[in-house]
N, C-alpha and C positions, 0 to 999 in steps of 0.2 A: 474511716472504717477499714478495717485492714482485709488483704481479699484472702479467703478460703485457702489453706495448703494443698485440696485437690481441684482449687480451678487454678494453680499455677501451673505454669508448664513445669514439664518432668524434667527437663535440664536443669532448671532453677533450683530445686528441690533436689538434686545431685551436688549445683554449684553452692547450697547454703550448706551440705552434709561435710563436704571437704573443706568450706570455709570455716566451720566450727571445728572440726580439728586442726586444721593450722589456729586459729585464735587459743585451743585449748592447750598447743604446745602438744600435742600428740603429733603433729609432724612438722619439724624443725626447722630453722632457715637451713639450706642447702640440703636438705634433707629428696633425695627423690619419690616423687608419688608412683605409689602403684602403677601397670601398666591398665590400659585402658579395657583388656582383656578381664581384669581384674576385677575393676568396679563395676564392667558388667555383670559379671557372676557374682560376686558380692551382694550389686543393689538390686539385679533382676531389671535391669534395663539395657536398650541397644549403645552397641557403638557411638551411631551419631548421637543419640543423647548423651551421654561421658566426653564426645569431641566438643558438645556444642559449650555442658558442662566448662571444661578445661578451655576456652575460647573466652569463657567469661570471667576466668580466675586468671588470665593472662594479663584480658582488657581493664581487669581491677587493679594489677597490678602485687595479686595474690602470689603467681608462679609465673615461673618464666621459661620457656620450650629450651631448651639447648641441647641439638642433634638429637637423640634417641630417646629423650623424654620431658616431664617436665616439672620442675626443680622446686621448690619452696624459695620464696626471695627473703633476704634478709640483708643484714649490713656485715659486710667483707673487713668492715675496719671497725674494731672495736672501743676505740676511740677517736676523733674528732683528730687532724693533725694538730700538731699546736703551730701556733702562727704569735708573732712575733712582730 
């Protein structure tokens, strides 16, 4: 049984909104996210919840922090080398 959208926590529910736009291709591999100042005022939620949010699109493996924000991951090589 699946649990309720308002007995998740409100990170979750931050970290499911940013992961459906990255899956939906609204923001790109290398692409940088909004700052955190942002999706405050955007979703009407604190700081720490958009840190905790962004914590958990890290540990997914969704975006990746580098120095002053943090990035959409994708693939740097758009094909495979060729190997021989």
């Amino acid at each position: 049984m699946p649990i309720p959208e308002a007995a998740q926590p409100l990170y979750h529910r931050v970290y499911r909104e940013i992961a459906r736009e990255i899956e939906g291709g609204t923001l790109q591999p290398g692409e940088r996210l909004p700052s955190e100042r942002w999706f405050c005022d955007e979703l009407g939620v604190s700081r720490a919840t958009v840190r905790r949010a962004f914590e958990e699109l890290i540990a997914e493996g969704l975006v990746e922090s580098r120095g002053r924000g943090c990035f959409v991951t994708g693939d740097a090589v758009g094909e495979p080398p060729n190997t021989l």
